[in-house]
N, C-alpha and C positions, 0 to 999 in steps of 0.2 A: 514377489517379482519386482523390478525394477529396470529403466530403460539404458542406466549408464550409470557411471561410478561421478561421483558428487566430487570434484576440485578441491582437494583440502593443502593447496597453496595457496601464496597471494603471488599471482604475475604477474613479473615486473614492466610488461606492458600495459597490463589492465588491472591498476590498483584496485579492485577488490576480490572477493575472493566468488567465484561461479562453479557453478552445478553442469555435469554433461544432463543434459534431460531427453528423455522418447520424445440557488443561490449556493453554494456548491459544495456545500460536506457530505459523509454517505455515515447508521449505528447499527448493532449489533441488538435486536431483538432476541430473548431470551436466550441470550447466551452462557456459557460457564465463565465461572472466574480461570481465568491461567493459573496454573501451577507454577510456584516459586519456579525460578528458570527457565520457564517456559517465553519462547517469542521475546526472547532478551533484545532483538535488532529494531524491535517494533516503539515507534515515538509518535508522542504527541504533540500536534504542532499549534499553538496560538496568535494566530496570524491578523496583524494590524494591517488596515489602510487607514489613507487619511482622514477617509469619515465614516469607516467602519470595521467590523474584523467578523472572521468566522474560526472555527474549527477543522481540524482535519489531521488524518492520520501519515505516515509518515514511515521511511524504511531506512536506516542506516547502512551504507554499500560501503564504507570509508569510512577512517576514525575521523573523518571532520565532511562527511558529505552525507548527505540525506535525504533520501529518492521519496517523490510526490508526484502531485498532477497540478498539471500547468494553472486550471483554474482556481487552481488553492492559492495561488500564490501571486496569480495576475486579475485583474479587474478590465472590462474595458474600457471604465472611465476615468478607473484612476491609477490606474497602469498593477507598476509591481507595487508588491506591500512593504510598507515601510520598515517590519519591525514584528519579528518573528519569537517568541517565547517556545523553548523546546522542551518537555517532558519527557522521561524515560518511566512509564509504567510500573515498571517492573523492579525499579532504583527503590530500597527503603534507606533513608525516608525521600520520597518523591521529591527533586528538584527541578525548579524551572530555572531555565539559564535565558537571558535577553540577548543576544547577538544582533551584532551587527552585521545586518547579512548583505549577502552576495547570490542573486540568481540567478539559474541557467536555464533556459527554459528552450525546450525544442524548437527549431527554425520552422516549422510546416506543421506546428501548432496551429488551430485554428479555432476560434474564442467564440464561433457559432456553430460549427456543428462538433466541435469537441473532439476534434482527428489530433491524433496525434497528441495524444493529451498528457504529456510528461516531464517534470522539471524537476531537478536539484538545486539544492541550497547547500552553501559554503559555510560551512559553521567557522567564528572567527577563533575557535580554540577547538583543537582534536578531543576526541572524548577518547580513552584509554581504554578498550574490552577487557572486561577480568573475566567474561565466562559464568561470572553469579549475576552480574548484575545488567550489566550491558554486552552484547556482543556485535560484530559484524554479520550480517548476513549473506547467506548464499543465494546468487542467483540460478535461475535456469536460461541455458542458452540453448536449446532446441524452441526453433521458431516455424517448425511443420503447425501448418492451418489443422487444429484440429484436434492436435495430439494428446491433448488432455481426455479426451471427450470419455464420458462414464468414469471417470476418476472420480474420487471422493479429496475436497480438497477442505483448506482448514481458512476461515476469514476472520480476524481479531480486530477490537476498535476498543474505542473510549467513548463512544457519543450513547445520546441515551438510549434507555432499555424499553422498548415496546413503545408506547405511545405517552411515556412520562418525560417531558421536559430533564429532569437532572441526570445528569450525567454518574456513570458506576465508580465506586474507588476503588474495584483493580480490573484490570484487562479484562474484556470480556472475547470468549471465543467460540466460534458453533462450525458445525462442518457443512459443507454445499457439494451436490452434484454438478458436474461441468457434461453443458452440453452442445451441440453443434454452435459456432458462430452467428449462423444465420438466425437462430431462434434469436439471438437480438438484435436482427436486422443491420446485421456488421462486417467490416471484412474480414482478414486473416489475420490482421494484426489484434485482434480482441479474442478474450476467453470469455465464450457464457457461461452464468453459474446458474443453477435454478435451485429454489429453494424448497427442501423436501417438505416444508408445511407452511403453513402460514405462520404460525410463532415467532422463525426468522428470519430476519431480511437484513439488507444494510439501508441506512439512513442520512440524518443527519447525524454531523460528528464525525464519521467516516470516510468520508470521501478519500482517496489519496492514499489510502492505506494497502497494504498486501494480501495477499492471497497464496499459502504456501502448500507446495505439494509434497505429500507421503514419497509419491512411488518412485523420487529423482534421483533417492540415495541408497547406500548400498545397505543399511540395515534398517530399511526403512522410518527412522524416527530422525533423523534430520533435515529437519524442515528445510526447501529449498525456495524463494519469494519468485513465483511466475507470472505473475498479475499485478496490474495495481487500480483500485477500485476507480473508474470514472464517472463524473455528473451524468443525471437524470431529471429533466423534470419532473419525473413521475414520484421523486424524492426529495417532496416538500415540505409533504404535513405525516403525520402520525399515520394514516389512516391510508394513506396509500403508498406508504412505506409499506405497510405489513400484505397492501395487496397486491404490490408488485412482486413477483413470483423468480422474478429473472434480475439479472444484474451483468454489465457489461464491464471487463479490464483486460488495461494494455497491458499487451502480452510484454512482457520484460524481454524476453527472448530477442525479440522483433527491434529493440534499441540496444544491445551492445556496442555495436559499434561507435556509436552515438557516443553513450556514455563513456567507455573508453577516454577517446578524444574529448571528451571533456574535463576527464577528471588527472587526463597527464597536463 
């Protein structure tokens, strides 16, 4: 079953391509590796400030634009980050590119309670999808509170695995149950995920990365990006990564418009 048929154009109003649908990084605790072509839209992003940098994941919506969360890529004391190194997982052999970047970061963003927690980065050279190695991703644009709920969705990162500091060399990806909003004490604009056991969570390394749903497309195996992972306190250390049970993302849905206007 499925709720609508998955957009397999690009519109010439909203340069990417969308799905009809029914301290601050977030990792991937005992996950799988992805499967060669698997999550080709998913990047990794190595983000400098002036006197420090973190990690975090990353969604390609454009061959030169690529969707995160605002506090990946802003500071509040030292604003935006200088100086973004980009990874494509999934690329052999893995490349990191430096750009000079350009951020977009939502107007009603808010850098203390974390509303509205969503920005793009202007890549200063297009990246070309072949389909093997990189591709564009799909969004979902059903923004009903709610509509996921009891889905089975798919969440992929790069940060580390359980409670060990180094990070994996490939993709890692596990599946999460989506459940009501409010179990993360959130509005309508947020998807909860909860995690079927303790094994997996997201963490550090993570933060900023997608969440893609099965049931948006028409044969069900193409992934469509409805989420994107937001900060937690409660996703600091090792040990309360694995015991937070719940995870909160903005719903992509709920910013089309936004992005649109942003990216024409």
């Amino acid at each position: 079953m499925f709720r609508g048929e998955t957009v397999k154009i690009l519109l010439i109003f909203i340069p990417f391509v969308i799905g009809q649908t029914s301290s601050a990084s977030l990792k991937i605790g005992s996950g799988k590796d992805a499967k060669p072509g698997e999550n080709l839209d998913y990047v990794v992003l190595n983000i400098v400030f002036q006197n420090q940098g973190q990690k975090c994941g990353g969604t390609l919506i454009a061959s030169q634009y690529v969707l995160t969360s605002a506090t990946c890529v802003f500071d509040p004391v030292e604003g935006i980050a200088t100086a973004i190194n980009v990874t494509f997982p999934q690329y052999r052999p893995t490349e990191f590119v430096n750009y000079n970047l350009k951020v977009y970061i939502h107007p009603t963003y808010n850098s203390t309670t974390h509303a509205d927690d969503v920005a793009i980065i202007k890549l200063t050279t297009p990246m070309i999808p072949d389909g093997k190695s990189i591709s564009i991703a799909r969004l979902g644009i059903n923004s009903t509170a709610d509509v996921y709920v009891d889905d089975l969705v798919r969440a992929c990162g790069m940060g580390s695995i359980g409670n060990y500091p180094r990070p994996p060399k490939v993709l890692q990806c596990t599946e999460l149950n989506v459940v009501p909003a409010k179990s993360c004490n959130s509005n309508s604009k947020i998807i909860c995920t909860q995690w079927p056991d303790r094994d997996n969570n997201m963490c550090n390394g993570d933060y900023g990365g997608p969440i893609y749903s099965f049931t948006d497309s028409i044969d069900g195996m193409k992934l469509t990006v409805i989420g994107i992972a937001q900060y937690s306190p409660d996703y600091r250390t090792g040990s309360s990564c694995l015991d937070a049970h719940k995870v909160s993302h903005a719903q992509v849905a709920s910013y089309i418009d936004w992005l649109a206007a942003t990216l024409i």
